[in-house]
ZAZAFI-485665 format. One record per residue (C-alpha): residue number from 0; residue in three letters; x, y, z. Coordinates in Angstrom, 2 decimals. Layout:
N
+------+------+---------+---------+---------+
| resi | resn |      c1 |      c2 |      c3 |
+------+------+---------+---------+---------+
|  NUM |  ALA |       X |       Y |       Z |
...
+------+------+---------+---------+---------+
***
This chain:
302
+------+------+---------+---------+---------+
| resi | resn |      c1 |      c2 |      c3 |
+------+------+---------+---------+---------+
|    0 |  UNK |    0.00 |    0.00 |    0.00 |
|    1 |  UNK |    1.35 |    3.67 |   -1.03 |
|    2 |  UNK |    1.76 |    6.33 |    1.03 |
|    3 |  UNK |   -1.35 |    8.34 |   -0.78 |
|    4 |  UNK |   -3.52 |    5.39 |   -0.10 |
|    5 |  UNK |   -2.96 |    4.97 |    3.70 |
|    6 |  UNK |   -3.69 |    8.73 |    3.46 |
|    7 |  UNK |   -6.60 |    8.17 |    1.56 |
|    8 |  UNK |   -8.12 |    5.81 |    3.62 |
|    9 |  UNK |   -6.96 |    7.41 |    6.89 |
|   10 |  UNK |   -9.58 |   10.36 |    5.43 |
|   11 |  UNK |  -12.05 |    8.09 |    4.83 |
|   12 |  UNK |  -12.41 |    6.66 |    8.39 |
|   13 |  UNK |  -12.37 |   10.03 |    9.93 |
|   14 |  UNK |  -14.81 |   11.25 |    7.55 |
|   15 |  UNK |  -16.89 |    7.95 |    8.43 |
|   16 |  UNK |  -16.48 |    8.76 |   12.04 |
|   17 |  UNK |  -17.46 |   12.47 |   12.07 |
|   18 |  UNK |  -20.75 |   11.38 |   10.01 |
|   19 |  UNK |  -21.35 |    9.35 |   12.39 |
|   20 |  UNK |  -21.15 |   11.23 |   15.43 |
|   21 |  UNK |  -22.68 |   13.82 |   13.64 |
|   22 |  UNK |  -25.46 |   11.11 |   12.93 |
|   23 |  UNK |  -25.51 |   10.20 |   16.77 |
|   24 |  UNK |  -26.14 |   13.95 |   17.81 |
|   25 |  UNK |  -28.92 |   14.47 |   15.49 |
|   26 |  UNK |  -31.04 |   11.45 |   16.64 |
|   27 |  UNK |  -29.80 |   12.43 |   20.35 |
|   28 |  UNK |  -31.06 |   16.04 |   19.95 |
|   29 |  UNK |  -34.73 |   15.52 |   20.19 |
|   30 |  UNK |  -34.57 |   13.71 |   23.45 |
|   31 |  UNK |  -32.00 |   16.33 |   24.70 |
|   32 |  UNK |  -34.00 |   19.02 |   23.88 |
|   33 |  UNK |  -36.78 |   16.82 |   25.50 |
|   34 |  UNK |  -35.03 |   16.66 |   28.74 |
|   35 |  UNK |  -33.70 |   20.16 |   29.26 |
|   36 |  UNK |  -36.91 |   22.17 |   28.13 |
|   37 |  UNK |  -39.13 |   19.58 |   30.35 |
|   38 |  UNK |  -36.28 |   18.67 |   33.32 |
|   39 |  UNK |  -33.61 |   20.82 |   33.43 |
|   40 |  UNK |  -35.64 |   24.20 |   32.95 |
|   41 |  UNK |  -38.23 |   23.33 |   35.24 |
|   42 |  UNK |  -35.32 |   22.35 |   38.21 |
|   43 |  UNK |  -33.24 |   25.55 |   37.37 |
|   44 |  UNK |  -36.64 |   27.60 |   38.10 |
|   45 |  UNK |  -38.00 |   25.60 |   41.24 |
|   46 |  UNK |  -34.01 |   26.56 |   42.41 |
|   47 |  UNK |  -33.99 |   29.68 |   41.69 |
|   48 |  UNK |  -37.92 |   30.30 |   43.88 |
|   49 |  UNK |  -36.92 |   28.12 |   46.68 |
|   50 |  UNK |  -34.45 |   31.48 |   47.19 |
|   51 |  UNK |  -36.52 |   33.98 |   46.38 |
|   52 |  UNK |  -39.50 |   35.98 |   47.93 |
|   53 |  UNK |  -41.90 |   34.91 |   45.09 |
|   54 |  UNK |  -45.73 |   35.18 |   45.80 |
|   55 |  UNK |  -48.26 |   33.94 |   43.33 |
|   56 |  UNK |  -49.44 |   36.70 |   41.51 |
|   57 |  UNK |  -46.30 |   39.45 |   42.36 |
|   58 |  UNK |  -43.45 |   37.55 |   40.57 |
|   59 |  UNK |  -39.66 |   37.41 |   41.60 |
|   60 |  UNK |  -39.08 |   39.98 |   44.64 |
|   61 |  UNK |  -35.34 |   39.26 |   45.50 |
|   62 |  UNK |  -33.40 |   36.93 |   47.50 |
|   63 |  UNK |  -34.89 |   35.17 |   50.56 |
|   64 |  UNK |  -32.69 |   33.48 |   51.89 |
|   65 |  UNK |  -32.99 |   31.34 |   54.24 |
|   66 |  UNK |  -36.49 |   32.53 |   55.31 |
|   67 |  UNK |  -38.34 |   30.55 |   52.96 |
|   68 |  UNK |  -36.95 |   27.44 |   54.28 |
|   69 |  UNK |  -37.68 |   27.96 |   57.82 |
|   70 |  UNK |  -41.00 |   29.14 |   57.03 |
|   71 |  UNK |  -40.87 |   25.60 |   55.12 |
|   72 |  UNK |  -40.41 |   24.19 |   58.26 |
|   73 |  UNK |  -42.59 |   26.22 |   60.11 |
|   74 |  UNK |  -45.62 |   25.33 |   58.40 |
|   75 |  UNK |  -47.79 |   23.96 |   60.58 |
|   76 |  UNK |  -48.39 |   21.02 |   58.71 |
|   77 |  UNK |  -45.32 |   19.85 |   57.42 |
|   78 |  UNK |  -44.07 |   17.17 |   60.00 |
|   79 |  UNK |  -47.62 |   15.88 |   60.39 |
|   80 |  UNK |  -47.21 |   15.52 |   56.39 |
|   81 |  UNK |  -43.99 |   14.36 |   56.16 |
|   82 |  UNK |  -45.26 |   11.31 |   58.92 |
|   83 |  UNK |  -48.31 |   11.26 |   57.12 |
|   84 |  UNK |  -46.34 |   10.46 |   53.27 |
|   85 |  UNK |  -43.85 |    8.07 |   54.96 |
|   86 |  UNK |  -46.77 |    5.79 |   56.85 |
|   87 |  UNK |  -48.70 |    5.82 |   53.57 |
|   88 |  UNK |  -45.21 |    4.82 |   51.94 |
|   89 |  UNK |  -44.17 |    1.88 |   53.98 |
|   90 |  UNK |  -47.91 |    0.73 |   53.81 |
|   91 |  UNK |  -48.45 |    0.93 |   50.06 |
|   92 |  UNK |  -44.80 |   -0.58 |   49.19 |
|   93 |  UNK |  -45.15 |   -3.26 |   51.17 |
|   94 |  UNK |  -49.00 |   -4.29 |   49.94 |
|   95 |  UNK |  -47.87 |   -3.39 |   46.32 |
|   96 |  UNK |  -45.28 |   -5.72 |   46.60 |
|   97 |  UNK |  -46.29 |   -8.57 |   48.47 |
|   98 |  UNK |  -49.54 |   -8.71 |   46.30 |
|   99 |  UNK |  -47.55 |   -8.18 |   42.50 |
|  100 |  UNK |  -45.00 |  -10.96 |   43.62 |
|  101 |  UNK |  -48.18 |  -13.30 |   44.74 |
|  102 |  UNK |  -50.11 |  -12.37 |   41.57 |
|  103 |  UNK |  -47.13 |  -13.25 |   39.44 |
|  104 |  UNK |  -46.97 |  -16.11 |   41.33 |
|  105 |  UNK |  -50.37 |  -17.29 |   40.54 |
|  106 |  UNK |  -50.46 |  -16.05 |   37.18 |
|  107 |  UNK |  -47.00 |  -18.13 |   35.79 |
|  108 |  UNK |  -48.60 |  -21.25 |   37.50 |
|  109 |  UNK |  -51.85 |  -21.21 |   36.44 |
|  110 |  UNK |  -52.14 |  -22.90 |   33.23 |
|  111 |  UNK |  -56.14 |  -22.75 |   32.53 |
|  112 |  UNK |  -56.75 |  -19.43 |   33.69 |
|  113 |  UNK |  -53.64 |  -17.63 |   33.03 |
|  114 |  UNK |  -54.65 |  -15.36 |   29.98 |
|  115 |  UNK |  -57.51 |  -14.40 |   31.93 |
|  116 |  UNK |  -56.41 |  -13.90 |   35.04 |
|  117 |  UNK |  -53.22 |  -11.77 |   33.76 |
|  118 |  UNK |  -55.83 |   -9.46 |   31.84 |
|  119 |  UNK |  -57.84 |   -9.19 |   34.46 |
|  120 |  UNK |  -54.98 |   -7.95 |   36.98 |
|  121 |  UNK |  -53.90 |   -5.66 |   34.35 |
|  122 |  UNK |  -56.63 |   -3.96 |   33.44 |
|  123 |  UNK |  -56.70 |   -1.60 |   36.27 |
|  124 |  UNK |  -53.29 |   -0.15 |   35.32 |
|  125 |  UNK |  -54.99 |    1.70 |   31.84 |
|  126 |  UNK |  -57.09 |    3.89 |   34.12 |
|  127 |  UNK |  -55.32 |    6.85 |   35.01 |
|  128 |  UNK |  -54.95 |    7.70 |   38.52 |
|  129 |  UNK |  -56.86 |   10.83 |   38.39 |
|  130 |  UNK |  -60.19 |    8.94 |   36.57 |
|  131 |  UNK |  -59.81 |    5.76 |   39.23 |
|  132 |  UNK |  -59.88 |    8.31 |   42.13 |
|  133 |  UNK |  -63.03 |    9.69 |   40.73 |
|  134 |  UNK |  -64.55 |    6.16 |   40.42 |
|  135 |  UNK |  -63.18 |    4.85 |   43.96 |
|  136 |  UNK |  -64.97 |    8.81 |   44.69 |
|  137 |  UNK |  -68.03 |    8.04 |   43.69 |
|  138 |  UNK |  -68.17 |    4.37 |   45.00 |
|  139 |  UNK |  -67.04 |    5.48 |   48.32 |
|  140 |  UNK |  -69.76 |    8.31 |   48.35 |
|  141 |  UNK |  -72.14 |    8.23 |   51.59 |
|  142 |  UNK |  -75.13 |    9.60 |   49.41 |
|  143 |  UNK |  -74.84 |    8.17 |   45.68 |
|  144 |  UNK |  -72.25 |    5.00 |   46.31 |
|  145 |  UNK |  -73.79 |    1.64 |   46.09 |
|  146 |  UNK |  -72.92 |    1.01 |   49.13 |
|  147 |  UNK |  -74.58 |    3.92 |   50.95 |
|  148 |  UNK |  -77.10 |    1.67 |   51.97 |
|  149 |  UNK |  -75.26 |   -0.77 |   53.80 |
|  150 |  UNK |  -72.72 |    1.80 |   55.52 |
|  151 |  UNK |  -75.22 |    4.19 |   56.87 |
|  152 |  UNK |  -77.12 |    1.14 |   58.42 |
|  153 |  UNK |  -74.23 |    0.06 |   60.34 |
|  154 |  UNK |  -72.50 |    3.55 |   60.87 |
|  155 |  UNK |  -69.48 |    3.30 |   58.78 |
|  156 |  UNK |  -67.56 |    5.19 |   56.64 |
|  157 |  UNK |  -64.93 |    4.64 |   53.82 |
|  158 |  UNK |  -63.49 |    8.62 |   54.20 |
|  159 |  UNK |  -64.92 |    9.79 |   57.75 |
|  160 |  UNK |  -62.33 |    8.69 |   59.85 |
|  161 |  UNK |  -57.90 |    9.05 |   59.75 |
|  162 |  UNK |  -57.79 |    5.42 |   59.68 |
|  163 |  UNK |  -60.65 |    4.29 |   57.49 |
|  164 |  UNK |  -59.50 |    7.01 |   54.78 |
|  165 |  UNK |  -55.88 |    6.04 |   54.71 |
|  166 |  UNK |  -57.49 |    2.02 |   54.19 |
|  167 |  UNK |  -59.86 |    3.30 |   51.51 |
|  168 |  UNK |  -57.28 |    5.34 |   49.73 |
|  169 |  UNK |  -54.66 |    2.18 |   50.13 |
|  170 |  UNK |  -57.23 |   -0.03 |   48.79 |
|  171 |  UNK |  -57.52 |    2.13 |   45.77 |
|  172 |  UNK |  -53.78 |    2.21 |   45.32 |
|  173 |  UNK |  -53.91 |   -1.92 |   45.01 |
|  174 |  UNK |  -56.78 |   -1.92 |   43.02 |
|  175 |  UNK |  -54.69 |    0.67 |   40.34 |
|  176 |  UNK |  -51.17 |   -0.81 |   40.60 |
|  177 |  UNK |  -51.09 |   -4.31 |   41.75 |
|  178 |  UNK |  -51.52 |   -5.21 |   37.96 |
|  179 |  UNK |  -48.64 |   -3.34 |   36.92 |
|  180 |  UNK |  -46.47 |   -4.64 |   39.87 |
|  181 |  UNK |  -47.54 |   -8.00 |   39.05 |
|  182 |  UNK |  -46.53 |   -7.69 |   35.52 |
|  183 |  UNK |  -42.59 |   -6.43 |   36.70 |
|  184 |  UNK |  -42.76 |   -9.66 |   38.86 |
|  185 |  UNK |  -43.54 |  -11.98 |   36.07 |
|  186 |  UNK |  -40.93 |  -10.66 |   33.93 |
|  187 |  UNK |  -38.06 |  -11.45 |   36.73 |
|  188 |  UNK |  -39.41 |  -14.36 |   37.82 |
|  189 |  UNK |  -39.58 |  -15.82 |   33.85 |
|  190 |  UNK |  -35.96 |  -14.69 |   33.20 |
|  191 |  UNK |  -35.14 |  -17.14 |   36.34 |
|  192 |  UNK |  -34.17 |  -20.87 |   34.57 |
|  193 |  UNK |  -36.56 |  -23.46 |   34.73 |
|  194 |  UNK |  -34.03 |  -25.85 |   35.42 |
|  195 |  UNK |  -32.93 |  -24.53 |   38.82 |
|  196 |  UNK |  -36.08 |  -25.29 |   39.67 |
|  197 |  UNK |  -35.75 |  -28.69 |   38.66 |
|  198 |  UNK |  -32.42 |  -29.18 |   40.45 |
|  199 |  UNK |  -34.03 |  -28.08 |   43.61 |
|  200 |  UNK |  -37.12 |  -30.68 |   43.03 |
|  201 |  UNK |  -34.70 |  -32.97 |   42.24 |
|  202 |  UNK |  -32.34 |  -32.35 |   45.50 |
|  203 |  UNK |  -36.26 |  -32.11 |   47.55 |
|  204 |  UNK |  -36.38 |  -28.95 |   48.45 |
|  205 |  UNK |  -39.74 |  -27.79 |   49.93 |
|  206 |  UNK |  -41.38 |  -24.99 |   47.71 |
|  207 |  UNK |  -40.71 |  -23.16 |   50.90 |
|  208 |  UNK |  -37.37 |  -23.33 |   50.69 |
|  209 |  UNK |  -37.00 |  -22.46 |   46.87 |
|  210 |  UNK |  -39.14 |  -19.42 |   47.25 |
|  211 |  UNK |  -36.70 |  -18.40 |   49.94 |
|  212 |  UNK |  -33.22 |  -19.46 |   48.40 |
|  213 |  UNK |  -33.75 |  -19.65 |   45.14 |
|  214 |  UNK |  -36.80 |  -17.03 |   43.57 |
|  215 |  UNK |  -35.85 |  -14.15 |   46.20 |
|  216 |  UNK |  -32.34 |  -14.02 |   45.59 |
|  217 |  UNK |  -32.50 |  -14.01 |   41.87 |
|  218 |  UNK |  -35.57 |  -11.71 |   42.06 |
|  219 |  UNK |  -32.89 |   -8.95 |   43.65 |
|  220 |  UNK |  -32.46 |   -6.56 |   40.44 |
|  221 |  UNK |  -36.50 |   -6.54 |   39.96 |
|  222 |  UNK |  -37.13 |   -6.06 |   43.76 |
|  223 |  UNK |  -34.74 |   -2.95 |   43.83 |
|  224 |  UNK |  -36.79 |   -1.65 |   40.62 |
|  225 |  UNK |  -40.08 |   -2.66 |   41.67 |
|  226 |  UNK |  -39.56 |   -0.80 |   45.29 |
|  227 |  UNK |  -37.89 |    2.42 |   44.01 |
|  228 |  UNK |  -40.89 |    2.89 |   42.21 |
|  229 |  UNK |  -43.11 |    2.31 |   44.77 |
|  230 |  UNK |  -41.01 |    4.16 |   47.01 |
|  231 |  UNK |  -40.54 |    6.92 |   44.82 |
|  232 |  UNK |  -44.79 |    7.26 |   43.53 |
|  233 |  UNK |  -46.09 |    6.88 |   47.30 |
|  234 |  UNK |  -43.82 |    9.49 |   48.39 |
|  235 |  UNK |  -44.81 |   11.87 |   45.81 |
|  236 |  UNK |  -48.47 |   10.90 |   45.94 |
|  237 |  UNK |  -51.23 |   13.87 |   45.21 |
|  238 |  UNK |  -54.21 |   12.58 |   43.20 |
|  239 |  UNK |  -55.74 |   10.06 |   44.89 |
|  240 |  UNK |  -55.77 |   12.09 |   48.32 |
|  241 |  UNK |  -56.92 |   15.58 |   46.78 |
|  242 |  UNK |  -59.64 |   13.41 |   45.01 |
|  243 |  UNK |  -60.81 |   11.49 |   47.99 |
|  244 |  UNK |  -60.04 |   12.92 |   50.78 |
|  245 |  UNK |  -58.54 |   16.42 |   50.39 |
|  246 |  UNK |  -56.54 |   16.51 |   53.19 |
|  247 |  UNK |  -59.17 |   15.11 |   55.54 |
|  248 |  UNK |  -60.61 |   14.21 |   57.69 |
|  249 |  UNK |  -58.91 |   17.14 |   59.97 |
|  250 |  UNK |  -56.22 |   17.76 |   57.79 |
|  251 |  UNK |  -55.25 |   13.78 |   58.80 |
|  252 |  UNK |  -54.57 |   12.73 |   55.43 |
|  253 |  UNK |  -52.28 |   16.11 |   54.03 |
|  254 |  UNK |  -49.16 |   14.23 |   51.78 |
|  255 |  UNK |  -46.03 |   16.52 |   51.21 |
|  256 |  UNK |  -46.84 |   17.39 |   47.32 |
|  257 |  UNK |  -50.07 |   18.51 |   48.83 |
|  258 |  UNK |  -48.82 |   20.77 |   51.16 |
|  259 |  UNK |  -46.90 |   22.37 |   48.05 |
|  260 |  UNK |  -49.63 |   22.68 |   46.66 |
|  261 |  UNK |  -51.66 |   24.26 |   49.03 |
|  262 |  UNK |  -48.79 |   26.78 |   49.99 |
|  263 |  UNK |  -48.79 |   27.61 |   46.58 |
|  264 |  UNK |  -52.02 |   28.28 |   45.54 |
|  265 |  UNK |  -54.17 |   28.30 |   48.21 |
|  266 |  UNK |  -53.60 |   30.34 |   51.75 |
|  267 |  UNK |  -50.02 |   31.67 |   51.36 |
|  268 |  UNK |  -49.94 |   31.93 |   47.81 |
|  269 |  UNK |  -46.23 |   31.47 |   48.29 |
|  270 |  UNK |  -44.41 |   29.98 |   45.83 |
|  271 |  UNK |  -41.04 |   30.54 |   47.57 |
|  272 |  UNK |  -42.17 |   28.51 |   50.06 |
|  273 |  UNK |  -43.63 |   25.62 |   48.58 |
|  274 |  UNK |  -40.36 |   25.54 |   45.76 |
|  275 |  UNK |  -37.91 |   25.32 |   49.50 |
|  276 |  UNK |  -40.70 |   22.68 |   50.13 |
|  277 |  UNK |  -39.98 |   20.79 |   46.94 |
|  278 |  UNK |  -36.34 |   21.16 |   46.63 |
|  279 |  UNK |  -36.16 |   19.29 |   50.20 |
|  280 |  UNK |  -38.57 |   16.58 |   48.46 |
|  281 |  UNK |  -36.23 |   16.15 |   45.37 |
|  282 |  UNK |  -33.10 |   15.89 |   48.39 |
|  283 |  UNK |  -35.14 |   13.25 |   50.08 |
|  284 |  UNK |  -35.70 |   11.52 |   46.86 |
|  285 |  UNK |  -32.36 |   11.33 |   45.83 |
|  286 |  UNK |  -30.94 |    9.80 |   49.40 |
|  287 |  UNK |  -33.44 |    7.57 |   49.50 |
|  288 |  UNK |  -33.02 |    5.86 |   46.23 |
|  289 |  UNK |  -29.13 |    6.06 |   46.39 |
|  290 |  UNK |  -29.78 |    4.07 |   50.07 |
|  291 |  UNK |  -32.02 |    1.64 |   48.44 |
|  292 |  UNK |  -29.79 |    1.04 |   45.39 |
|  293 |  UNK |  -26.50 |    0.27 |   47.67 |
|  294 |  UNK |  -28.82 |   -1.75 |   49.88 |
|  295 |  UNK |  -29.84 |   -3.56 |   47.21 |
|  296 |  UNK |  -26.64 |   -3.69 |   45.35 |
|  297 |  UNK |  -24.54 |   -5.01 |   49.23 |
|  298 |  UNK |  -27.18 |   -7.76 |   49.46 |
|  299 |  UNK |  -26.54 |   -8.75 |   46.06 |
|  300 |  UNK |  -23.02 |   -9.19 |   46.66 |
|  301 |  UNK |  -23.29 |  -10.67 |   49.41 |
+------+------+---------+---------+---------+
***
């Protein structure tokens, strides 16, 4: 090979490789445009009011710093929200995934009724959360519901009491997402080789006993996804309690993106505040999914 050619070719590649790069950025660009008009803008701005006097209708009125943090803090609902989100959290991730791992369960052994009774689990998930709050609304109502009748005879309530709210409104949650959880489940558990299974038949192992040693341990990677989402939606949950419950009864039922919410645009009219309120959500967020990840990743490895 000549000199010229080895140049020649030499020009070629590069001129291959910058098309292609070039290539890469223009399919890239939509999703990066995407992600920093819908993300990055968005988190730049909440930043930027979490440190500023900002009421609703007055705009930007200069630095406030750190006022609008401790009046953040000084809300007199915040802690009772902040218990409030992380009860309904540990509640709703551990029904949400108890019930998806059972209903994969069910749904990988059943042979006759499998088609069925995976549609029928899934179903739920196509209703937005919004339009199933309505529903579970309506259903729960002490007036229209069909089951007015019943619960005025005996003096109950679905919505009239802390505890029977938080039970309606978890019920609701199930009822919504166990079919999606169930459907994460299935898709670890049928990535797991059939003939472990068959080794540990083989060696008699109790199903017990392969549940616990075998299915849990190699269920790890879709357990950490399955309860970082859970984790992550209860602790930013809004609809269902607005819908339902708003807040009640006696301001029992008040989640932390509520309380944003209601500092911003009802009452204080503050959005200051409520951005300081959902920066120290987004901080929250972030340590607790980076604990759950290691957690996740040390059992592994262990």
């Amino acid at each position: 090979m000549t000199l010229q050619t080895a140049r020649l070719a030499v020009a070629t590649s590069n001129k291959r490789t910058t098309v292609s790069r070039l290539r890469g950025w223009v399919y890239a660009a939509p999703t990066a445009l995407f992600v920093i008009v819908l993300f990055v803008l968005p988190l730049i701005l909440v930043f930027r009011m979490s440190a500023s006097q900002w009421p609703l209708l007055a705009g930007d009125q200069g630095i406030n710093l750190p006022d609008n943090y401790v009046n953040a803090v000084d809300n007199r609902f915040f802690w009772d929200s902040v218990r409030f989100t992380l009860k309904y959290t540990v509640l709703a991730t551990i029904l949400l995934i108890t019930l998806g791992l059972g209903l994969a369960m069910l749904v990988q052994e059943s042979s006759r009724w499998k088609g069925f009774l995976r549609t029928s689990f899934l179903v739920p998930s196509a209703l937005g959360l919004a339009s199933a709050s309505l529903l579970f609304y309506v259903l729960y109502s002490p007036l229209a519901g069909p089951f007015a009748p019943i619960m005025n005879h005996f003096g109950w309530t679905f919505l009239g009491t802390p505890n029977a709210a938080l039970a309606s409104t978890l019920f609701l949650i199930v009822w919504r997402y166990a079919g999606f959880y169930m459907l994460l489940m299935l898709v670890g558990l049928q990535a797991i080789p059939s003939e472990i299974y068959e080794a540990a038949r083989m060696d008699g192992a109790s199903r017990w006993h392969t549940f616990r040693s075998i299915t849990i341990p190699l269920l790890k990677p879709t357990l950490a996804l399955t309860t970082i989402l859970c984790v992550t939606g209860s602790l930013l949950a809004f609809e269902q309690f607005y819908i339902l419950t708003k807040g009640g009864p006696d301001n029992s039922t008040i989640t932390v993106v509520e309380l944003i919410y209601s500092v911003a645009f009802q009452g204080q009219n503050d959005l200051g505040v409520a951005a300081a309120i959902s920066v120290m959500v987004l901080a929250a967020l972030v340590v607790i999914n980076v604990v759950q990840l290691r957690a996740f990743r040390g059992s592994g490895e262990n």
